[in-house]
mmCIF file as gemmi writes it, N, C-alpha and C atoms, coordinates in Angstrom:
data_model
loop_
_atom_site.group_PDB
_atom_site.id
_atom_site.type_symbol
_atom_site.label_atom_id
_atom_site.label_alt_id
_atom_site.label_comp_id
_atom_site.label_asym_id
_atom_site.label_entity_id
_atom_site.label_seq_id
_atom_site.pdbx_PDB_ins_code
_atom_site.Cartn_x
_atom_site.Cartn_y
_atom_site.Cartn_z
_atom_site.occupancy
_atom_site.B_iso_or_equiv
_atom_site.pdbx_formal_charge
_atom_site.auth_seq_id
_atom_site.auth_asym_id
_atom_site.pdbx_PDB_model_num
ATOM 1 N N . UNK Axp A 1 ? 137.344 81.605 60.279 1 0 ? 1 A 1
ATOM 2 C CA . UNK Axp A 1 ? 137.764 80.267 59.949 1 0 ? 1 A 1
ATOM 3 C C . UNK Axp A 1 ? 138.667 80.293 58.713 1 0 ? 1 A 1
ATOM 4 N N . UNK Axp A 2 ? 138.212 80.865 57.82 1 0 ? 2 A 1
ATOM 5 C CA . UNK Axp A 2 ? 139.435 81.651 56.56 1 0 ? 2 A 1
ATOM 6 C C . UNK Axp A 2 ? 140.695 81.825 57.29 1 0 ? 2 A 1
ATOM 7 N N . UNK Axp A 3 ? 140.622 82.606 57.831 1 0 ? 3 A 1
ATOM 8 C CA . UNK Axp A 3 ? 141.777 83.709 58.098 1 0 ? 3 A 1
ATOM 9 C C . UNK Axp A 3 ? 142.953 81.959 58.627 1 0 ? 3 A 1
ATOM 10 N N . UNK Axp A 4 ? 142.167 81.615 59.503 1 0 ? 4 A 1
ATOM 11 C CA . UNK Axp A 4 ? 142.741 80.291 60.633 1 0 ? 4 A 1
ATOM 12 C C . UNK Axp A 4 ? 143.162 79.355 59.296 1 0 ? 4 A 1
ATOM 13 N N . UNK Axp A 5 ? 142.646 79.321 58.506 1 0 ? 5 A 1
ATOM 14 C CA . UNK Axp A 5 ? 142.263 77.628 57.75 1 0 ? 5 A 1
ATOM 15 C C . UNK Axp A 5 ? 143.852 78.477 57.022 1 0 ? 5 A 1
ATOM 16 N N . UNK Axp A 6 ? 144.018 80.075 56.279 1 0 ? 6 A 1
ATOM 17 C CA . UNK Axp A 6 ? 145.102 80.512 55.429 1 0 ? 6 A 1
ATOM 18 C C . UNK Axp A 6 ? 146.552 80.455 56.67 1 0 ? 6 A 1
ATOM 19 N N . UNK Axp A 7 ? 146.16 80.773 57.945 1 0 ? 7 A 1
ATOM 20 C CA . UNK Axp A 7 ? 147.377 80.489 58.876 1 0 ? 7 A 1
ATOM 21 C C . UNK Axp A 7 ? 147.99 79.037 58.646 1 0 ? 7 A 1
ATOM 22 N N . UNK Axp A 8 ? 147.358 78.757 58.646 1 0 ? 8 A 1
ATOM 23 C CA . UNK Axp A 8 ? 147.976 77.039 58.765 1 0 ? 8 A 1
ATOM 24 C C . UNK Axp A 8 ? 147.4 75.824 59.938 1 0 ? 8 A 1
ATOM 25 N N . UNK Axp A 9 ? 146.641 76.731 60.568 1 0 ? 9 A 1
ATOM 26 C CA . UNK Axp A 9 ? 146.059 75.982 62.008 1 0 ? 9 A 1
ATOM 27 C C . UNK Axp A 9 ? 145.57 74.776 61.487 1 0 ? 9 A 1
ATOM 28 N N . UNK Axp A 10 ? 145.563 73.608 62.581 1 0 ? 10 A 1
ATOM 29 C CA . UNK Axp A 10 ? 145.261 71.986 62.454 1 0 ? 10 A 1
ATOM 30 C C . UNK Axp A 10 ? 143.422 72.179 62.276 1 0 ? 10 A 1
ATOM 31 N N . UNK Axp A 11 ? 142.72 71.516 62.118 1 0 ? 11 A 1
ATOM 32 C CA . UNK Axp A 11 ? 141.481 71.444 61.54 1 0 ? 11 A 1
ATOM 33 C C . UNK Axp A 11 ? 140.891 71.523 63.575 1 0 ? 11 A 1
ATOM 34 N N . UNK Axp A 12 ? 141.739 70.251 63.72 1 0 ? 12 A 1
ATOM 35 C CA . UNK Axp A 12 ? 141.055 69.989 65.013 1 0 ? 12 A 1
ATOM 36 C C . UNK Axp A 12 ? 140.913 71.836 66.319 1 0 ? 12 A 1
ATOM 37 N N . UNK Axp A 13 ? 142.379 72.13 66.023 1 0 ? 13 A 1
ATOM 38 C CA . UNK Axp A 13 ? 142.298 73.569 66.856 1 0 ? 13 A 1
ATOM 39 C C . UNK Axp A 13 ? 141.25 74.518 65.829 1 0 ? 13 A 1
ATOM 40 N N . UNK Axp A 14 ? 141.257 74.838 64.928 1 0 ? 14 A 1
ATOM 41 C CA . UNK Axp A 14 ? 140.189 75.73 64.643 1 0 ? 14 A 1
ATOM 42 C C . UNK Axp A 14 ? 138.872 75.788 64.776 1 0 ? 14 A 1
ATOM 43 N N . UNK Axp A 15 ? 138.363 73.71 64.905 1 0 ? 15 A 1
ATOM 44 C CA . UNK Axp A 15 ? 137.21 73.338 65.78 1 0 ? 15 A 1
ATOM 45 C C . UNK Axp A 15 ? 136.762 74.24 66.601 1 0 ? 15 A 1
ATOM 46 N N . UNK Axp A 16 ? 137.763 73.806 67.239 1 0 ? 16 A 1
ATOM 47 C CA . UNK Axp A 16 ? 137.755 74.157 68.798 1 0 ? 16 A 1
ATOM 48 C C . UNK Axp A 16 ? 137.843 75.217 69.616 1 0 ? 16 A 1
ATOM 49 N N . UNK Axp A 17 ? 138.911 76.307 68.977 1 0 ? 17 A 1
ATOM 50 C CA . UNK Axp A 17 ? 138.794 77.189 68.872 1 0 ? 17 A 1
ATOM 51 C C . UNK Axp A 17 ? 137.677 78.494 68.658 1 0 ? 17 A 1
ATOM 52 N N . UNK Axp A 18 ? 137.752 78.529 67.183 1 0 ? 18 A 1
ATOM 53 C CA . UNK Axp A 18 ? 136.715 79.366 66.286 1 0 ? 18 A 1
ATOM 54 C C . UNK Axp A 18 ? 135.397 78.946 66.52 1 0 ? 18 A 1
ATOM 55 N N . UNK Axp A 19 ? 135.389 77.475 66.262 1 0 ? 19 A 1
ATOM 56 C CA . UNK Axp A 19 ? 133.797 77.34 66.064 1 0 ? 19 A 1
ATOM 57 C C . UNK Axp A 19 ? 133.132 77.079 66.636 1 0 ? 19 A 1
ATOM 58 N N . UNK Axp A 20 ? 133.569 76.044 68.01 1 0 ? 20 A 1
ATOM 59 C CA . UNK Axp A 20 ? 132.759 75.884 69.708 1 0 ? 20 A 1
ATOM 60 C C . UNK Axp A 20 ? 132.843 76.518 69.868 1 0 ? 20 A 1
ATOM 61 N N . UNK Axp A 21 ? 133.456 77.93 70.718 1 0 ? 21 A 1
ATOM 62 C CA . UNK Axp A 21 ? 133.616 78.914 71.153 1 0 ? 21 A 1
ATOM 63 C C . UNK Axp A 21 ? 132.498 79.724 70.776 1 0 ? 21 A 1
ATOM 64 N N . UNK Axp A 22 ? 132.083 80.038 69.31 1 0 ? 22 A 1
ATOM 65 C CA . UNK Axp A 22 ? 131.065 80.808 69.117 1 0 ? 22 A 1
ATOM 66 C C . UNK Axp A 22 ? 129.815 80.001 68.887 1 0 ? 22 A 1
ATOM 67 N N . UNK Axp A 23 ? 129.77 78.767 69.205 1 0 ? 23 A 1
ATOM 68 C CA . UNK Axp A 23 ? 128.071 78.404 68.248 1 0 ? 23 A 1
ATOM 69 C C . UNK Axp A 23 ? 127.807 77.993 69.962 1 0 ? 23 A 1
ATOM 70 N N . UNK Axp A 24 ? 128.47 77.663 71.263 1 0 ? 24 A 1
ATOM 71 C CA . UNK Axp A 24 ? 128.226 77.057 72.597 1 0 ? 24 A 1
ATOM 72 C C . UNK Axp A 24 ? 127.514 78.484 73.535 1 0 ? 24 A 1
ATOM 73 N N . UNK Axp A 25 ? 128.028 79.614 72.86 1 0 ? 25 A 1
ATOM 74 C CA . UNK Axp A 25 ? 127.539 80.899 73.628 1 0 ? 25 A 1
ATOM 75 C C . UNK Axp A 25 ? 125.866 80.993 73.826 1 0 ? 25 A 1
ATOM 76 N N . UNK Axp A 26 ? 125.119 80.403 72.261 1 0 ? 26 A 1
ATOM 77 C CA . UNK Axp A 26 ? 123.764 80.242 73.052 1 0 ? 26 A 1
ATOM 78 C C . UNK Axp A 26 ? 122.914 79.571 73.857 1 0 ? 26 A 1
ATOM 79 N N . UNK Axp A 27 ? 123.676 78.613 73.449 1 0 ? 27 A 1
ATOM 80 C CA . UNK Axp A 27 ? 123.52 77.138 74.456 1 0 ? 27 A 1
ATOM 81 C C . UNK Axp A 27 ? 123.289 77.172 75.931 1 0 ? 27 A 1
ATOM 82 N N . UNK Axp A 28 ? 124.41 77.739 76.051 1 0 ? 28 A 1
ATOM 83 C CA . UNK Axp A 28 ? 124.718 78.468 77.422 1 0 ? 28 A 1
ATOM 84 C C . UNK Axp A 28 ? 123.8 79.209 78.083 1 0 ? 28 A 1
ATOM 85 N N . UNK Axp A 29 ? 123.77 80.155 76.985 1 0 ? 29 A 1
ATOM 86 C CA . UNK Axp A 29 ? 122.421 81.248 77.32 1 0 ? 29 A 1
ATOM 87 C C . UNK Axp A 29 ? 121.009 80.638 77.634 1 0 ? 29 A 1
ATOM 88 N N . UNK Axp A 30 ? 120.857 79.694 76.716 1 0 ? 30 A 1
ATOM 89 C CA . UNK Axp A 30 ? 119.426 79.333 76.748 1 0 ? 30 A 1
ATOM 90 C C . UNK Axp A 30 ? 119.42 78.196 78.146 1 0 ? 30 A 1
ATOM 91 N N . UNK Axp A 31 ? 120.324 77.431 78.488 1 0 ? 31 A 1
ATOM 92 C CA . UNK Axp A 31 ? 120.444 76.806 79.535 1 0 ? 31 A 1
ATOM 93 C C . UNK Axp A 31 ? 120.629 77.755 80.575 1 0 ? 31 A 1
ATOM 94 N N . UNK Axp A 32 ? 120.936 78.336 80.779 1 0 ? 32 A 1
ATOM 95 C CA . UNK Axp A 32 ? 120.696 79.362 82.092 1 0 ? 32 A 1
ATOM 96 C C . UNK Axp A 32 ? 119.201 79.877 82.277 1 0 ? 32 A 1
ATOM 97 N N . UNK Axp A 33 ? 118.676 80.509 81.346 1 0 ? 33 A 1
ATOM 98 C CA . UNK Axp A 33 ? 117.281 80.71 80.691 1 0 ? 33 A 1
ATOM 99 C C . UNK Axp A 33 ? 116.238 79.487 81.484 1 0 ? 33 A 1
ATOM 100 N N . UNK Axp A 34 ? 116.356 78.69 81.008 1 0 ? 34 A 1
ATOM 101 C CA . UNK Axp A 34 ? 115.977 77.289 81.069 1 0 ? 34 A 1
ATOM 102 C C . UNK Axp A 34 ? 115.536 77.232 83.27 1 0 ? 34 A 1
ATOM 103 N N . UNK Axp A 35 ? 116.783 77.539 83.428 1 0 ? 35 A 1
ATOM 104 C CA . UNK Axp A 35 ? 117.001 77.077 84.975 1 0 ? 35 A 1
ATOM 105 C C . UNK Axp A 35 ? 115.72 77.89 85.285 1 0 ? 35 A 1
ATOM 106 N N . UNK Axp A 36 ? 115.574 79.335 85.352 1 0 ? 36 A 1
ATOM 107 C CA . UNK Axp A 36 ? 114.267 79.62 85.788 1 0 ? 36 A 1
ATOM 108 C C . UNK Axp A 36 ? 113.116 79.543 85.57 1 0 ? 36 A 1
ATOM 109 N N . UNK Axp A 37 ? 113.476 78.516 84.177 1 0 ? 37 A 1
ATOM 110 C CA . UNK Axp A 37 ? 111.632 77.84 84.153 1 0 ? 37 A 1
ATOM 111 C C . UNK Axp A 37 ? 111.662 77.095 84.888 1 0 ? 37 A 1
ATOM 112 N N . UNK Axp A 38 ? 112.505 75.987 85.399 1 0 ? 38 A 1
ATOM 113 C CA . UNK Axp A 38 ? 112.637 74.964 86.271 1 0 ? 38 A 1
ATOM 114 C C . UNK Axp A 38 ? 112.301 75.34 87.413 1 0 ? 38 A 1
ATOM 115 N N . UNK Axp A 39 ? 112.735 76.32 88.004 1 0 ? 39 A 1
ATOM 116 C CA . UNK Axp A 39 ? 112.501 77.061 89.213 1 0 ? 39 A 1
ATOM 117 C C . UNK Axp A 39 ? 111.092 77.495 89.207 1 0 ? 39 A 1
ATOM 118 N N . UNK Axp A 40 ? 110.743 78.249 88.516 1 0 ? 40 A 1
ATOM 119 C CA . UNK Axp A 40 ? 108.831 78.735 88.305 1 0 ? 40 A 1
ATOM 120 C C . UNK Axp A 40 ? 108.342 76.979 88.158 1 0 ? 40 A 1
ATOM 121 N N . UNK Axp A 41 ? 108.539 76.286 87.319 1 0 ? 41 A 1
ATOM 122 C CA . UNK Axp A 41 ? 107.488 75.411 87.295 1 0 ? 41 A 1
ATOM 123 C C . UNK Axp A 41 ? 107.442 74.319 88.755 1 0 ? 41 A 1
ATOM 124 N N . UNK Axp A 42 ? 108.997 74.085 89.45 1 0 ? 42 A 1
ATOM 125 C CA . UNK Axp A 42 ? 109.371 73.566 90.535 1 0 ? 42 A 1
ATOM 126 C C . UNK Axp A 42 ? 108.382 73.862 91.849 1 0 ? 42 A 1
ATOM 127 N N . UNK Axp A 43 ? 107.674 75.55 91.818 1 0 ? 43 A 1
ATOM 128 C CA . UNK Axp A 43 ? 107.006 76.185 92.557 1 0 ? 43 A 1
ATOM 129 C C . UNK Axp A 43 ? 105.628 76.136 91.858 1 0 ? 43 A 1
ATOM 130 N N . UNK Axp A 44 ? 105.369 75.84 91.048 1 0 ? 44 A 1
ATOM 131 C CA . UNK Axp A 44 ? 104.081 74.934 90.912 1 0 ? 44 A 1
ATOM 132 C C . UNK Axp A 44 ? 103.651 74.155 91.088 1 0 ? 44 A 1
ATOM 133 N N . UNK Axp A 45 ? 104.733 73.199 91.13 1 0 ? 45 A 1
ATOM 134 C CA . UNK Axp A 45 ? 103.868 71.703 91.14 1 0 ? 45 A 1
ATOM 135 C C . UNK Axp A 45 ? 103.865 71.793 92.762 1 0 ? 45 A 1
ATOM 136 N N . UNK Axp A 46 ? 105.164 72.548 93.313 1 0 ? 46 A 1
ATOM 137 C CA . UNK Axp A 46 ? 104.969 72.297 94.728 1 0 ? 46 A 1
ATOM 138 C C . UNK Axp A 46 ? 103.636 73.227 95.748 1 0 ? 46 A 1
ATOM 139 N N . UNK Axp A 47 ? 103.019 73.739 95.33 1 0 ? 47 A 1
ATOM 140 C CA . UNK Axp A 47 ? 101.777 75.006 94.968 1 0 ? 47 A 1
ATOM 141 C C . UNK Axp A 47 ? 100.636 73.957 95.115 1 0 ? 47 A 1
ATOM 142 N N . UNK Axp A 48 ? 100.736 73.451 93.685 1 0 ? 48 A 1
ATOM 143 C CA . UNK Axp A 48 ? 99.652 72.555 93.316 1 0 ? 48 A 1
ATOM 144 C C . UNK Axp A 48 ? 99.159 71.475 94.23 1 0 ? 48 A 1
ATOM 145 N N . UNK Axp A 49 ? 100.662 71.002 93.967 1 0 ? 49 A 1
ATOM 146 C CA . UNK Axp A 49 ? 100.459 69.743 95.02 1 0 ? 49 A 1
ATOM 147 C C . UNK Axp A 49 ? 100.724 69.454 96.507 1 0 ? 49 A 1
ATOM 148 N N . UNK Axp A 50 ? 100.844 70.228 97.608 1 0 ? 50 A 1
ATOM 149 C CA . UNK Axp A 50 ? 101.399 70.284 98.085 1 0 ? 50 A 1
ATOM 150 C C . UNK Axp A 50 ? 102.726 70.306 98.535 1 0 ? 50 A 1
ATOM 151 N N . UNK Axp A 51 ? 103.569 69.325 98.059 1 0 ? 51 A 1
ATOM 152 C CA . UNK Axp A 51 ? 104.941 69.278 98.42 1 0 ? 51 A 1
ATOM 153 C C . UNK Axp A 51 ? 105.612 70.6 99.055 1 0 ? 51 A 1
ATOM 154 N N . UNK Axp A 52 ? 106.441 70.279 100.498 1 0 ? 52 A 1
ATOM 155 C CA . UNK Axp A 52 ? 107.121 71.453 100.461 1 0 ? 52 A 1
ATOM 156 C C . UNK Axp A 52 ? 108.638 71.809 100.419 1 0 ? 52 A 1
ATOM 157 N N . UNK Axp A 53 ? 108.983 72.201 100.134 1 0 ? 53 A 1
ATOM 158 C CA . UNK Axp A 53 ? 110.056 72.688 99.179 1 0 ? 53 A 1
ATOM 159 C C . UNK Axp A 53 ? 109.888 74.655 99.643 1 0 ? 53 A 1
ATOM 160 N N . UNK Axp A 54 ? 111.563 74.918 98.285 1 0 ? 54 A 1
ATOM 161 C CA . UNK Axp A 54 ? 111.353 76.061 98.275 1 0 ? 54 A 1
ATOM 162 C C . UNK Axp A 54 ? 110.718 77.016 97.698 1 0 ? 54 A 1
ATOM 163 N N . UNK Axp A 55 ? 109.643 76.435 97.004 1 0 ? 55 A 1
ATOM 164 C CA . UNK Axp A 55 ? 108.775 77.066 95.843 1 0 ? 55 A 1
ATOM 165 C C . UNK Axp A 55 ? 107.799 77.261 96.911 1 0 ? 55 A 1
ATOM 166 N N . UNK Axp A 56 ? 106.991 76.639 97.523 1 0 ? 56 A 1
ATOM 167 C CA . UNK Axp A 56 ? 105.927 77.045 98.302 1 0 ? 56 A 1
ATOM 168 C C . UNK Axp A 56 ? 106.782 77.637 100.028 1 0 ? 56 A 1
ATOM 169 N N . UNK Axp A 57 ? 107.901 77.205 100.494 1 0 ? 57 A 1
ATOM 170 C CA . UNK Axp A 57 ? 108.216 78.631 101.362 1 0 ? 57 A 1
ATOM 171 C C . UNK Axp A 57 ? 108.857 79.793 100.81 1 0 ? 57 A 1
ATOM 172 N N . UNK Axp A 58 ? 108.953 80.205 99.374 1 0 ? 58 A 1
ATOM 173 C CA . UNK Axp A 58 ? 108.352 81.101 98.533 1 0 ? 58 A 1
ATOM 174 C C . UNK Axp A 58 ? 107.555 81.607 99.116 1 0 ? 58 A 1
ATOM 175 N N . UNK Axp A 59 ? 107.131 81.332 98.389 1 0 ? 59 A 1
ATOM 176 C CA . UNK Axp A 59 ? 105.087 82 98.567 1 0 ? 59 A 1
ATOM 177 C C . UNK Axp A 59 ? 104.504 82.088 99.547 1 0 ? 59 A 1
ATOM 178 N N . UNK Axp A 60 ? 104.946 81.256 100.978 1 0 ? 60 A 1
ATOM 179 C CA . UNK Axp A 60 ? 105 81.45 101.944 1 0 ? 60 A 1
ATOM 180 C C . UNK Axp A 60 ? 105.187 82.822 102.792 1 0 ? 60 A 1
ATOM 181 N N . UNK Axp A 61 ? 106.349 82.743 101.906 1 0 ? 61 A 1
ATOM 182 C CA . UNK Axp A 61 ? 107.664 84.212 103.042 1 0 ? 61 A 1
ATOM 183 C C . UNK Axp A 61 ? 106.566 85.452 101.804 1 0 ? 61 A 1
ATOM 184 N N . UNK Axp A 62 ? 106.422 85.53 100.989 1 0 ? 62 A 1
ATOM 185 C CA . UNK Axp A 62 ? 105.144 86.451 99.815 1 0 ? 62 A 1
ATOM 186 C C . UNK Axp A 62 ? 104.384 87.034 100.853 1 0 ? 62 A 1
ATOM 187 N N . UNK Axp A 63 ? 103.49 86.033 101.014 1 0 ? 63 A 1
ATOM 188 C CA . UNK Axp A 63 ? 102.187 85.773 101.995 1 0 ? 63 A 1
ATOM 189 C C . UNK Axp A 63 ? 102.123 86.694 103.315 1 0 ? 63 A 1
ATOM 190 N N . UNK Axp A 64 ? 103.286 86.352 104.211 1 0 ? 64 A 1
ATOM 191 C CA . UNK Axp A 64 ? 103.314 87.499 105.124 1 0 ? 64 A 1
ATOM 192 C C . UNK Axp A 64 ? 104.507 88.312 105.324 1 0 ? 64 A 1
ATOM 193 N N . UNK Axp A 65 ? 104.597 88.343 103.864 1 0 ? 65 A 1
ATOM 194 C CA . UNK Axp A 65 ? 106.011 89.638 104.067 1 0 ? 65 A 1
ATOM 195 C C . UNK Axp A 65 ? 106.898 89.382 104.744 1 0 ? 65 A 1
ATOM 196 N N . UNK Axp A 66 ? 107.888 88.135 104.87 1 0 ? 66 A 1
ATOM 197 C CA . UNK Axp A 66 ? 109.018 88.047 105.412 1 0 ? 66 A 1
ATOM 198 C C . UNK Axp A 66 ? 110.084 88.005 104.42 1 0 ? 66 A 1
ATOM 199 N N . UNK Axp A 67 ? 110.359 89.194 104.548 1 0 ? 67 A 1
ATOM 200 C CA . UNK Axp A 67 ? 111.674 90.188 103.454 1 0 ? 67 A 1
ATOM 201 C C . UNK Axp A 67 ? 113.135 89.02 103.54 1 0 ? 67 A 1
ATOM 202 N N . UNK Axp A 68 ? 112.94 89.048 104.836 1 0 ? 68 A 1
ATOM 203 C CA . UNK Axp A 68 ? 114.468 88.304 105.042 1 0 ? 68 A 1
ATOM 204 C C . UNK Axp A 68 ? 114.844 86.899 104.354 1 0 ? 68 A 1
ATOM 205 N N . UNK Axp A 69 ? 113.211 86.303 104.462 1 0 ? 69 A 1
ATOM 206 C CA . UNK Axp A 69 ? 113.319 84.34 104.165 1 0 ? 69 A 1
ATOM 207 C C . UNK Axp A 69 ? 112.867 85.018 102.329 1 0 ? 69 A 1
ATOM 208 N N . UNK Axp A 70 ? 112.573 85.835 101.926 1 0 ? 70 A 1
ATOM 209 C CA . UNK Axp A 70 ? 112.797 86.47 100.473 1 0 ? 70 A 1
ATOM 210 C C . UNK Axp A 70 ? 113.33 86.547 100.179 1 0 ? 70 A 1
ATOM 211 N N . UNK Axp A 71 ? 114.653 86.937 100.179 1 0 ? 71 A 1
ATOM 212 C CA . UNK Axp A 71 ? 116.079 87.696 99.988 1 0 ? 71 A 1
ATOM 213 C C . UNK Axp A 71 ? 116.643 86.43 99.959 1 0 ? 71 A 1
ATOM 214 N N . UNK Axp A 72 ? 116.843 85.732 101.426 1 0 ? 72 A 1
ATOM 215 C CA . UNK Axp A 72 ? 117.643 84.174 100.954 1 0 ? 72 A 1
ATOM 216 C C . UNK Axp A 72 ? 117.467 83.341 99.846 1 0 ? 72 A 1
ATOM 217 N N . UNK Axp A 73 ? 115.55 83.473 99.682 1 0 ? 73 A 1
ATOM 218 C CA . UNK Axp A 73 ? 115.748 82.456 98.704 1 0 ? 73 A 1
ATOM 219 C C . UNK Axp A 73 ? 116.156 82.851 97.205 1 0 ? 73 A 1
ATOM 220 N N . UNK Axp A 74 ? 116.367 83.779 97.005 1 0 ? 74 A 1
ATOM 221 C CA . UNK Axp A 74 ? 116.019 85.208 95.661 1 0 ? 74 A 1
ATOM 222 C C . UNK Axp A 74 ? 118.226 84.571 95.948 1 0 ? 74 A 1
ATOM 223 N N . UNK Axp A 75 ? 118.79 84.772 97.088 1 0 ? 75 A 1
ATOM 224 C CA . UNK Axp A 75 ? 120.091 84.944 96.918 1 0 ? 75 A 1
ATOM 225 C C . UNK Axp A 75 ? 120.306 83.351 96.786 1 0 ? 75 A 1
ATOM 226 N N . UNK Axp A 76 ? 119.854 82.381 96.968 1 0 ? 76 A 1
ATOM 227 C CA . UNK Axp A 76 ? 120.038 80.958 96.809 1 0 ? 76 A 1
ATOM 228 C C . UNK Axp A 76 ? 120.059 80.519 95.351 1 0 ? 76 A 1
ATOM 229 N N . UNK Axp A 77 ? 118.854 81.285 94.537 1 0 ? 77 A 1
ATOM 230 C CA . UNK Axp A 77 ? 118.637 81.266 92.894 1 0 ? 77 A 1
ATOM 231 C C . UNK Axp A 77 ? 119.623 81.455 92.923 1 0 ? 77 A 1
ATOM 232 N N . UNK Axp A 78 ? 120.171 83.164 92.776 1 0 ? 78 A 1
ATOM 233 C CA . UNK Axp A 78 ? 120.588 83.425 92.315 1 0 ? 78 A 1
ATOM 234 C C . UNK Axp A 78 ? 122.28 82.86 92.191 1 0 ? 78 A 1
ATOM 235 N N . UNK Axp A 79 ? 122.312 82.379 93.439 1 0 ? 79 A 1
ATOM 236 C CA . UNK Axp A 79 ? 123.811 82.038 93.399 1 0 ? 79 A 1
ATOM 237 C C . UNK Axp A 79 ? 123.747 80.227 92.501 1 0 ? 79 A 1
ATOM 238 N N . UNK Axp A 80 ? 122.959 79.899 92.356 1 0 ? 80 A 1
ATOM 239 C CA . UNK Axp A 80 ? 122.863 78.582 91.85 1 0 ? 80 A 1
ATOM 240 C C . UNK Axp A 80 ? 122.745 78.866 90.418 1 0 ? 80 A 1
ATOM 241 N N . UNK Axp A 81 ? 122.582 79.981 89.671 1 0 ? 81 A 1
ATOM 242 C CA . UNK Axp A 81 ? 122.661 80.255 87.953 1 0 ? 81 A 1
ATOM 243 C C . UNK Axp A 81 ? 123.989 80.909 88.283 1 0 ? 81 A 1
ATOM 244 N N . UNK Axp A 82 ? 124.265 81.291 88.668 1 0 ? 82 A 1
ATOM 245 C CA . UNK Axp A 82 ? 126.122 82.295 88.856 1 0 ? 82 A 1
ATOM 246 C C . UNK Axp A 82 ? 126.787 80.995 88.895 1 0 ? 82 A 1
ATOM 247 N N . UNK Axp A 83 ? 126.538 80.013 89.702 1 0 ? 83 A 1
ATOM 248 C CA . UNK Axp A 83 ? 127.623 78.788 89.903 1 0 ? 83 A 1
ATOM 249 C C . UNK Axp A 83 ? 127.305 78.074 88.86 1 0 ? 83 A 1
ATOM 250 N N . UNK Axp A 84 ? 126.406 77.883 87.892 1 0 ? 84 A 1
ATOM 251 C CA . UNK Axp A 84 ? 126.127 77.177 86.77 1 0 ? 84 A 1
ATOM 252 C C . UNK Axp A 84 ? 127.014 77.473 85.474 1 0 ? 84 A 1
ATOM 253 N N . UNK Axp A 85 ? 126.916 78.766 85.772 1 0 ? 85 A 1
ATOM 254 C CA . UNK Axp A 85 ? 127.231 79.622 84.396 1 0 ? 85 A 1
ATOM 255 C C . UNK Axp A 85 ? 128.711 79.681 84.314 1 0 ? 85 A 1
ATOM 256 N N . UNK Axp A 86 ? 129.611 79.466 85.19 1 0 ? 86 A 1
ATOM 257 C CA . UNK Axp A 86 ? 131.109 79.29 85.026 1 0 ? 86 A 1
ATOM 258 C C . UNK Axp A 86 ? 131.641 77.842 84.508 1 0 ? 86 A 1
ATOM 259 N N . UNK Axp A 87 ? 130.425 76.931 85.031 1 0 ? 87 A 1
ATOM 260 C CA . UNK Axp A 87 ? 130.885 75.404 84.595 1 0 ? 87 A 1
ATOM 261 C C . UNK Axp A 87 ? 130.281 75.256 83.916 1 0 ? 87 A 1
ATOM 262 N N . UNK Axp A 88 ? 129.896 75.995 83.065 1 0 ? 88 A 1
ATOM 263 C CA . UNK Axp A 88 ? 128.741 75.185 81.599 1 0 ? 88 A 1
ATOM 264 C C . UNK Axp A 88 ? 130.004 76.135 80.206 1 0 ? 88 A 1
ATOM 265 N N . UNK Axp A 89 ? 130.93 77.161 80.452 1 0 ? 89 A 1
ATOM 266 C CA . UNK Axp A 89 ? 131.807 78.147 79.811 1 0 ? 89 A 1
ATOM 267 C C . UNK Axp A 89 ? 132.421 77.38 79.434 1 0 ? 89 A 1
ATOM 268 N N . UNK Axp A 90 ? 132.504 77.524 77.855 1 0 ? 90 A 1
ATOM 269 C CA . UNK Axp A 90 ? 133.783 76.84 77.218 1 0 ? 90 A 1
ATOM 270 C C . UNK Axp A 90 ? 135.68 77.3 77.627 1 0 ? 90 A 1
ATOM 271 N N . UNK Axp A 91 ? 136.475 76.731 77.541 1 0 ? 91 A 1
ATOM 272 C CA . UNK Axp A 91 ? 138.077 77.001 78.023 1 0 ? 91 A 1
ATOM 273 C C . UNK Axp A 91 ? 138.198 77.954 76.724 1 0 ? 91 A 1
């Protein structure tokens, strides 16, 4: 922010720049983080309470080893924190 503030840069670009850029990186992190508690606790309540959803055909496809309805849902997460994580990235 020195170096920027002795260039001459406008207050507003060095904002924006320098200092979102680095303080939004954990944010990020911890919101991605976040998603798979949502996901574990999502498969609790649906556990608990019946509801069905993909938390209990989870545990379902667990139950008698169906690898395949595993894999989808394991590739469904996973593609839903990958698609998160590009639109939550600062420009």
């Amino acid at each position: 922010m020195n170096f920027a503030e002795a260039k001459g840069l406008k207050i507003r670009r060095m904002f924006l720049r320098y200092a979102v850029r680095n303080a939004i990186l954990p944010q990020i992190t911890q919101l991605v983080l976040f998603m798979g508690q949502l996901v574990t606790g999502a498969m609790l309540v649906e556990i608990v309470f019946g509801y069905p959803g993909m938390g209990s055909l989870l545990l379902q496809a667990v139950d008698y080893l169906d690898y395949s309805t595993i894999y989808g849902i394991v590739f469904v997460l996973i593609l839903a924190v990958a698609v998160s994580r590009p639109c939550l990235s600062a420009p």
